[in-house]
LOPAKOL-498287 format. One record per residue (C-alpha): residue in three letters; y, z, x. Coordinates in pm, whole numbers, padded with zeros to 5 digits, always signed. Example, Ala and Ser with C-alpha at 12.3 -4.5 7.8 and 13.67 -1.06 7.14 Angstrom:
<rs>
ALA-00450+00780+01230
SER-00106+00714+01367
</rs>
This chain:
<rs>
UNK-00567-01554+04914
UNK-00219-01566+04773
UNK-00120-01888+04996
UNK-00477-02056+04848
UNK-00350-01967+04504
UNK+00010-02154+04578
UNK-00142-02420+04701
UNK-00369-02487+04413
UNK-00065-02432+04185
UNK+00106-02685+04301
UNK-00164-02923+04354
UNK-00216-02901+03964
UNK+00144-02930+03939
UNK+00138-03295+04123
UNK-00144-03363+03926
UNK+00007-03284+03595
UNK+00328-03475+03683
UNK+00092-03814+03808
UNK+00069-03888+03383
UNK+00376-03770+03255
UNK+00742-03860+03329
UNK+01085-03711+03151
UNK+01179-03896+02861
UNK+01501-04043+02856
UNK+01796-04280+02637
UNK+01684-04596+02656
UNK+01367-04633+02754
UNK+01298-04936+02592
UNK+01571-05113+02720
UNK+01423-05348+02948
UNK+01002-05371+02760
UNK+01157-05371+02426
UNK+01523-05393+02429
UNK+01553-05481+02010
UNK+01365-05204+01936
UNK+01606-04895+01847
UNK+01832-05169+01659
UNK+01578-05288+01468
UNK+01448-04953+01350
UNK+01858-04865+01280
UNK+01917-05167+01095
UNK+01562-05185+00868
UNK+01642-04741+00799
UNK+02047-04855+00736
UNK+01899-05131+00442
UNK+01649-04927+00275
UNK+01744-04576+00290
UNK+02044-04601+00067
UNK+01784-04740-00197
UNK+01574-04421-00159
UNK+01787-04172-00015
UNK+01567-03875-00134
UNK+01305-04008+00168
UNK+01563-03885+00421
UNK+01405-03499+00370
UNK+01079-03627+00364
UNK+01127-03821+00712
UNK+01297-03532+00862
UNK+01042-03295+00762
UNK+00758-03505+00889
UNK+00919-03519+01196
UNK+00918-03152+01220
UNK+00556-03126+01117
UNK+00461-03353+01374
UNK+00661-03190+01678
UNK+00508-02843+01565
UNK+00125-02933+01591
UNK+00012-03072+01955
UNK+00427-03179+01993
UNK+00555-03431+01919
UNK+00272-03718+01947
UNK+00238-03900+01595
UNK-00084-03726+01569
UNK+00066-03644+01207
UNK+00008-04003+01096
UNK-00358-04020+01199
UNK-00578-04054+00858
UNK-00912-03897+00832
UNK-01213-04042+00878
UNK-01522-04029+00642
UNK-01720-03717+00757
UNK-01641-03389+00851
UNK-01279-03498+01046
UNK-01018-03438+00861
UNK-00632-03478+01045
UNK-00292-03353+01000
UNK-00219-03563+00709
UNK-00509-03352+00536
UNK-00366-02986+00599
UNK-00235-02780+00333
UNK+00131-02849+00485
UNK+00141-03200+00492
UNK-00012-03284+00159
UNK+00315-03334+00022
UNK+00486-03499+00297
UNK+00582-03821+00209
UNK+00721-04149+00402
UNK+00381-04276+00592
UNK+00421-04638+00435
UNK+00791-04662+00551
UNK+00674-04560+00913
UNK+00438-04795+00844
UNK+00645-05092+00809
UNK+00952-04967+01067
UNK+00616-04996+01332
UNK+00483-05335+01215
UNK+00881-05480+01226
UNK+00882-05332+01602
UNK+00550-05428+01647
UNK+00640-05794+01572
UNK+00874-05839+01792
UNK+00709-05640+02123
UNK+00314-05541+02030
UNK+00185-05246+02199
UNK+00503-05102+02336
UNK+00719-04844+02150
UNK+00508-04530+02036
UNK+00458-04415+01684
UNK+00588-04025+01803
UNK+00922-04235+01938
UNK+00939-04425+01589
UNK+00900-04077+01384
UNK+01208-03938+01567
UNK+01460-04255+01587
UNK+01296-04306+01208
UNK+01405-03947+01092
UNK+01733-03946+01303
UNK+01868-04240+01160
UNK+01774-04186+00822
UNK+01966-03847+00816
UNK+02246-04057+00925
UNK+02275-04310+00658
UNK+02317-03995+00399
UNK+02597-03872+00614
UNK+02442-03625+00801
UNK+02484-03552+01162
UNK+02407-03801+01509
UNK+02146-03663+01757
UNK+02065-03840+02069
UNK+01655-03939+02046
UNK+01560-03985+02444
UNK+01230-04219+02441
UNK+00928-04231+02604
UNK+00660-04037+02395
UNK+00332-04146+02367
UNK+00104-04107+02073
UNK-00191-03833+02087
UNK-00511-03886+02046
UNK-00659-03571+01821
UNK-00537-03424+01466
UNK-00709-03159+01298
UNK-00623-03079+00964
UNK-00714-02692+01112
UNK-00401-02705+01340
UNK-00173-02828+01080
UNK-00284-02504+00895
UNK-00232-02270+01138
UNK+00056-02387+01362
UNK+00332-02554+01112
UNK+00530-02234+00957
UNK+00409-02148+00609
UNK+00675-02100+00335
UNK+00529-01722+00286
UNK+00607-01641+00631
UNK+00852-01308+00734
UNK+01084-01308+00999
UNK+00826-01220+01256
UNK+00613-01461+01191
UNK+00855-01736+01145
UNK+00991-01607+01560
UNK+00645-01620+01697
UNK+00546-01957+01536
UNK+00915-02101+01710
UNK+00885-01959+02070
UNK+00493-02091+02071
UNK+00680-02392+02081
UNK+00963-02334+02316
UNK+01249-02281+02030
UNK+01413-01934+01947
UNK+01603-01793+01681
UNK+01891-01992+01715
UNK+01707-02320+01669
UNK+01496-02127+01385
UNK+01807-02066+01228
UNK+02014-02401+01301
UNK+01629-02597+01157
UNK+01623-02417+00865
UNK+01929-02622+00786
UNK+01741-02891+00722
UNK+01682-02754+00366
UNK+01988-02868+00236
UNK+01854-03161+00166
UNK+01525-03095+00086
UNK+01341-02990-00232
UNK+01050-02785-00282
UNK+00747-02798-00573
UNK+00737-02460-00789
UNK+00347-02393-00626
UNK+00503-02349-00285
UNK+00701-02040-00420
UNK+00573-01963-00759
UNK+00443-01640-00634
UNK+00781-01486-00582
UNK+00844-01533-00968
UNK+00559-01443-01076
UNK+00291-01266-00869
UNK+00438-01127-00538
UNK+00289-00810-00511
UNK-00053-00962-00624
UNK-00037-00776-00931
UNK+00247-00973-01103
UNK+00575-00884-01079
UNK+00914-01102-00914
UNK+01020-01081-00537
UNK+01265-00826-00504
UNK+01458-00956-00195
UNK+01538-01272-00449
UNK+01788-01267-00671
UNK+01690-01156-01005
UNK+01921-01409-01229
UNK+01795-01695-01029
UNK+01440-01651-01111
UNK+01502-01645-01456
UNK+01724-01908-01458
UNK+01407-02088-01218
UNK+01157-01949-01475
UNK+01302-02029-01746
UNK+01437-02417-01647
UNK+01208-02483-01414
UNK+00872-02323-01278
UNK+00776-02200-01698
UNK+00448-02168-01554
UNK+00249-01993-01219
UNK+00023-02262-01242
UNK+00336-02539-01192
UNK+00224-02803-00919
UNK+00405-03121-01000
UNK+00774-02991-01098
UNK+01057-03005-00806
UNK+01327-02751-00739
UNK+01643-02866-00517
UNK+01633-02593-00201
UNK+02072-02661-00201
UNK+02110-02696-00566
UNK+02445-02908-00644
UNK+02466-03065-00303
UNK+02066-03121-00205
UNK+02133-03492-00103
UNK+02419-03368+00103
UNK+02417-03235+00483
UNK+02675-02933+00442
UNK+02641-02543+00431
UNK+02517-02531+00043
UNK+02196-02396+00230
UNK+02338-02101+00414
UNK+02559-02003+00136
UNK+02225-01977-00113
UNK+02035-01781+00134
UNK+02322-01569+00175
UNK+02316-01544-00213
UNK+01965-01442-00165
UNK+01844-01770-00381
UNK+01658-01919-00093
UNK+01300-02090-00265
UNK+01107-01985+00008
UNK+01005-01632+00157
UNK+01090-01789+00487
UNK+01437-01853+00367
UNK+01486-01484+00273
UNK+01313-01408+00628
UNK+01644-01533+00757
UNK+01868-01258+00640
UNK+01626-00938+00722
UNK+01743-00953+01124
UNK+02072-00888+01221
UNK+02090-01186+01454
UNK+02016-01451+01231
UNK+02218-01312+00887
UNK+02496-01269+01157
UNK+02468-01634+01288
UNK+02448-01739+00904
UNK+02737-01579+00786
UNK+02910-01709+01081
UNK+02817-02057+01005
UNK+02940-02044+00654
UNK+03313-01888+00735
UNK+03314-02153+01025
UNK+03384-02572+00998
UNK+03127-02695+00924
UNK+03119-02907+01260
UNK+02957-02629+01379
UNK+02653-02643+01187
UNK+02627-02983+01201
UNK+02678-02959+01608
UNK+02429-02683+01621
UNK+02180-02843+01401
UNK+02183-03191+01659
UNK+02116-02981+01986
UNK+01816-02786+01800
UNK+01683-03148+01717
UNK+01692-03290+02044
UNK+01523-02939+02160
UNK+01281-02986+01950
UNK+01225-03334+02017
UNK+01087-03254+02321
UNK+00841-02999+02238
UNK+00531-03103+02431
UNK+00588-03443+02459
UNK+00342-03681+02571
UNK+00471-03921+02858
UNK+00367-04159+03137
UNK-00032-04239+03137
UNK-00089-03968+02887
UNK-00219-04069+02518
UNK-00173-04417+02425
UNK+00085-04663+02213
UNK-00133-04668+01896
UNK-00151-05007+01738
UNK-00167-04872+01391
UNK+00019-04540+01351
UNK-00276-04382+01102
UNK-00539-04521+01291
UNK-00642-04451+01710
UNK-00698-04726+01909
UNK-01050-04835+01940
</rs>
């Protein structure tokens, strides 16, 4: 029985491997050999017009890796009905940046239809835009395909909510293969991101449920947030910098705030209630900050291969927001 049960094992293996192939640098060299340049060169003219859309890319980029990996299937829109995608979910409603992946795909698409993948123009997009504000280089092997589902219901429940603790936030990164290192090193990203007051009003206002502040933040930063910035618990359109001073910069301001205990987000605070991670911060921030910036690249390209779709699996979508017909 226990030879039959090898046997089948690695029969599904073979047949799991038949669709799919490793990614790898490149892989448009020879079908579409213009490709990475052209996405470089069209992020490299419009991204120092708009630099605030770096965040936004990079953030979409983790949205999309964290629901079915990372397979476009964020950019999918909903169709009238009952279907509603990704883009629907409570975590992606304010993502922004579809239109610009819009027009990076129809440039690429110009010049070789139906050959580079949506999911491979998210991550070169995101990379390179990150680069043009001075942030870090990460090496983006190719060869994703796009998926072929999005459900607004997976977005909901797999992408890590800004309320989540410290065990939450490990679970929701080893479903996908990443551990607290990368959690850590990820997080990063908020130094150049901002947040609206409704994602973490209820640590100024209403924590327990019963009113009342959070008391793992610091109390003269909420009412220096309260009093300049959320004014109300009902706040849904105002902005607060997650690295204030430095939020269009890629450096440690992050860290050093959490450390501070003036991270926006409950999941921020998560960071410094285990040992590990508070240790890893405050080694980060006594450090060069080459390290961060080194750490930060090898958790991308980890990440970046989070249940990939390769070979005969999925499709090249036409039309990133739309599946082939």
């Amino acid at each position: 029985m226990r030879s039959k049960c090898l046997v089948a094992v690695v029969v599904l293996s073979a047949l799991a491997s038949a669709g799919a192939q490793s990614l790898e640098l490149g892989f448009y060299d020879k079908s579409c050999p213009k490709a990475e340049k052209l996405i470089s060169d069209f992020v490299k003219e419009h991204i120092p017009n708009a630099p605030s859309l770096a965040s936004p890319l990079l953030r979409m980029n983790f949205h999309d890796c964290f629901v079915r990996g990372c397979d476009a299937s964020v950019l999918i829109n909903s169709s009238t009905g009952a279907n509603q995608t990704e883009k629907a979910g409570v975590p992606n409603r304010t993502l922004r940046g579809f239109d610009f992946i819009d027009r990076v795909k129809a440039l690429v698409e110009a010049e070789c239809p139906g050959v580079v993948s949506c999911a491979d123009i998210i991550a070169l997009t995101a990379r390179d835009a990150v680069g043009v504000i001075g942030g870090p280089f990460w090496n983006v092997p190719t060869g994703r395909r796009d998926g072929l589902i999005s459900l607004a219901s997976e977005a909901n429940s797999q992408i890590p909510a800004p309320s989540f603790n410290f065990s939450s936030l490990q679970t929701s990164f080893a479903n996908k293969g990443l551990n607290i290192t990368d959690l850590v090193f990820l997080s990063g990203a908020h130094t150049i991101g901002v947040a609206h007051c409704s994602s973490f009003s209820n640590r100024l206002y209403n924590f327990t449920g019963k009113g009342g502040e959070d008391p793992s933040m610091d109390s003269s930063y909420v009412a220096n947030l309260k009093k300049n910035k959320c004014r109300s618990p009902n706040d849904n359109t105002t902005i607060v910098e997650m690295d204030p001073g430095s939020f269009r910069t890629f450096d440690l301001g992050y860290y050093r705030e959490v450390l501070k205990r003036r991270g926006l987000f409950q999941s921020d605070a998560a960071l410094i209630t285990d040992s590990a991670t508070k240790t890893l911060i405050m080694d980060l921030v006594s450090s060069p900050e080459e390290k961060f910036l080194r750490g930060f690249s090898s958790a991308m390209e980890k990440m970046g291969r989070v249940q990939v779709k390769t070979g005969s699996q999925g499709e090249i979508r036409r039309n990133c927001a739309v599946v082939n017909s």
